[in-house]
C-alpha positions as YAML, in Angstrom:
chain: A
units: angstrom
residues:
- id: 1
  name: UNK
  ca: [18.66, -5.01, 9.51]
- id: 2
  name: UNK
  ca: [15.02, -5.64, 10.77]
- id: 3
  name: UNK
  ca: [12.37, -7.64, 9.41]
- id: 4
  name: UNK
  ca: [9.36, -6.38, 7.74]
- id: 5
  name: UNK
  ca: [7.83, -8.07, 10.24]
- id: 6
  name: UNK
  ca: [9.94, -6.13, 13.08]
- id: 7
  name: UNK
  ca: [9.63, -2.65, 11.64]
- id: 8
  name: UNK
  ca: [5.65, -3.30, 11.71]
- id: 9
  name: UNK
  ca: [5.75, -4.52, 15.31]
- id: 10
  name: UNK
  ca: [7.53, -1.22, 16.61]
- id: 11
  name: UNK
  ca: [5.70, 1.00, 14.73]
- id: 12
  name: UNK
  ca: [2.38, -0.78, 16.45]
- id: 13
  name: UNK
  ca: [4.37, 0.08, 19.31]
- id: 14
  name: UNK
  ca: [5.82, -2.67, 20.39]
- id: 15
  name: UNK
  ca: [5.16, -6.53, 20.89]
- id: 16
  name: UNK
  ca: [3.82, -5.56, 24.61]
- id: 17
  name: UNK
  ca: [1.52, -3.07, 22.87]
- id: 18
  name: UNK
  ca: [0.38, -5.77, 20.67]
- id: 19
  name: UNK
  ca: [-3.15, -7.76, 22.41]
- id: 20
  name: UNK
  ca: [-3.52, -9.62, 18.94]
- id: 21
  name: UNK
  ca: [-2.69, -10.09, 15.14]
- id: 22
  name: UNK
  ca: [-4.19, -11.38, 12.41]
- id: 23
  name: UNK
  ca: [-3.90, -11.33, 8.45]
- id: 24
  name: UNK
  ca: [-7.09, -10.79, 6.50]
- id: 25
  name: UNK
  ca: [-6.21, -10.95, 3.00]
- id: 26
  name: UNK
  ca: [-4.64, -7.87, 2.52]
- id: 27
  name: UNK
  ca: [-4.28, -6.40, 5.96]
- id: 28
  name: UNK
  ca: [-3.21, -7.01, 9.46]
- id: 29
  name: UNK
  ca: [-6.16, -6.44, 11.89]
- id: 30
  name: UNK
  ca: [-4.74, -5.80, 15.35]
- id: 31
  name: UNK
  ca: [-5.80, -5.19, 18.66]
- id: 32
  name: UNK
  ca: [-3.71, -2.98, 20.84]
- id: 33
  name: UNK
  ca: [-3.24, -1.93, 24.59]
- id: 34
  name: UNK
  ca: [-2.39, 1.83, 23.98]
- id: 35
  name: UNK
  ca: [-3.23, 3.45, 20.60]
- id: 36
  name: UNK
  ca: [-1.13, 6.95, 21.39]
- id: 37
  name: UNK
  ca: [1.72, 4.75, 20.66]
- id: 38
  name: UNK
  ca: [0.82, 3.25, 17.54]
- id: 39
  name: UNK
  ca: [3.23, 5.40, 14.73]
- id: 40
  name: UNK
  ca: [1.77, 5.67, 10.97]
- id: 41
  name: UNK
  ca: [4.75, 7.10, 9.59]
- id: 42
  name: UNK
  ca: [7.03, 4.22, 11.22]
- id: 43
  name: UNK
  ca: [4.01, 1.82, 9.44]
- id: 44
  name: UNK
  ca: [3.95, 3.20, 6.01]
- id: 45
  name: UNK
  ca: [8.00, 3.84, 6.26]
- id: 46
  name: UNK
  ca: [7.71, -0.29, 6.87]
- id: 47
  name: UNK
  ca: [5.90, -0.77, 3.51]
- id: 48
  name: UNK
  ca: [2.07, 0.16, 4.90]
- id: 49
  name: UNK
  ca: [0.09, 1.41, 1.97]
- id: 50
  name: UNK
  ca: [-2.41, 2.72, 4.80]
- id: 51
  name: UNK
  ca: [-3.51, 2.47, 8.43]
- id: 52
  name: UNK
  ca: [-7.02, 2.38, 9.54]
- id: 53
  name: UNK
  ca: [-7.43, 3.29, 13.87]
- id: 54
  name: UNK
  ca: [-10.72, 2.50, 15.34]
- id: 55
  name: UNK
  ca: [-9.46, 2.92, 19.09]
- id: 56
  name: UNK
  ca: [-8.20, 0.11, 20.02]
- id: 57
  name: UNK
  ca: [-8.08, -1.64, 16.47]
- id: 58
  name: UNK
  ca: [-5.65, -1.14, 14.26]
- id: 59
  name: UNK
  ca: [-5.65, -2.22, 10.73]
- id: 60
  name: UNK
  ca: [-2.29, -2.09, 8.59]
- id: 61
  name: UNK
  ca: [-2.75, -2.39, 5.20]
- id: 62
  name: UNK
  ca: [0.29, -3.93, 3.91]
- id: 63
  name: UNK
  ca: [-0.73, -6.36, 0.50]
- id: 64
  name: UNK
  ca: [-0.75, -9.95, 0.08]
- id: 65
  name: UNK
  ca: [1.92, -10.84, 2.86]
- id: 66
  name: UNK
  ca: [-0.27, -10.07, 5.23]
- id: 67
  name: UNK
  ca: [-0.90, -13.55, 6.31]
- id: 68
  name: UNK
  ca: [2.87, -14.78, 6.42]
- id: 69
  name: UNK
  ca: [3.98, -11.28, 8.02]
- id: 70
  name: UNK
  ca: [1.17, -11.95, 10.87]
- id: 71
  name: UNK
  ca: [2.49, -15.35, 11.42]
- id: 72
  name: UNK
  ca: [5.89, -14.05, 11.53]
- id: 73
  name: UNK
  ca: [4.55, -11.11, 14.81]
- id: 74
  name: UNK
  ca: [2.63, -14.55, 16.31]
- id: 75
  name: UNK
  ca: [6.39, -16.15, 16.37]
- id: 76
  name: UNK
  ca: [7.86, -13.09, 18.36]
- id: 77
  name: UNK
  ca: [4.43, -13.03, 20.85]
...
């Protein structure tokens, strides 16, 4: 079974979709090469209680594993 962590990364569309990842309290704030493949229902089905798209950045709001669940994406980069 995948990983929090995992289920995120695919519905961001991939680790090679992925430029960067942070956590910020109670979000992930990401950067990513091709927004079209970004998937919110994939996100929130991971445990996303939202998803904020400003082009290229993507914020994931996800709770107060944010920080550990970005470390965790860092490990797979």
């Amino acid at each position: 079974m995948a990983t929090k962590a995992e289920k995120i990364v695919a519905g961001l569309g991939g680790i090679d979709n992925i430029d960067e990842i942070e956590g910020c309290i109670t979000r992930l704030r990401t950067e990513v090469h091709d927004p079209e493949k970004v998937d919110e229902a994939a996100l929130k089905a991971a445990g996303a209680h939202g998803v904020v798209k400003m082009g290229t950045a993507i914020q994931v709001v996800i709770g107060t594993d944010a920080d550990p669940i970005a470390a965790d994406i860092e490990d797979m980069m």
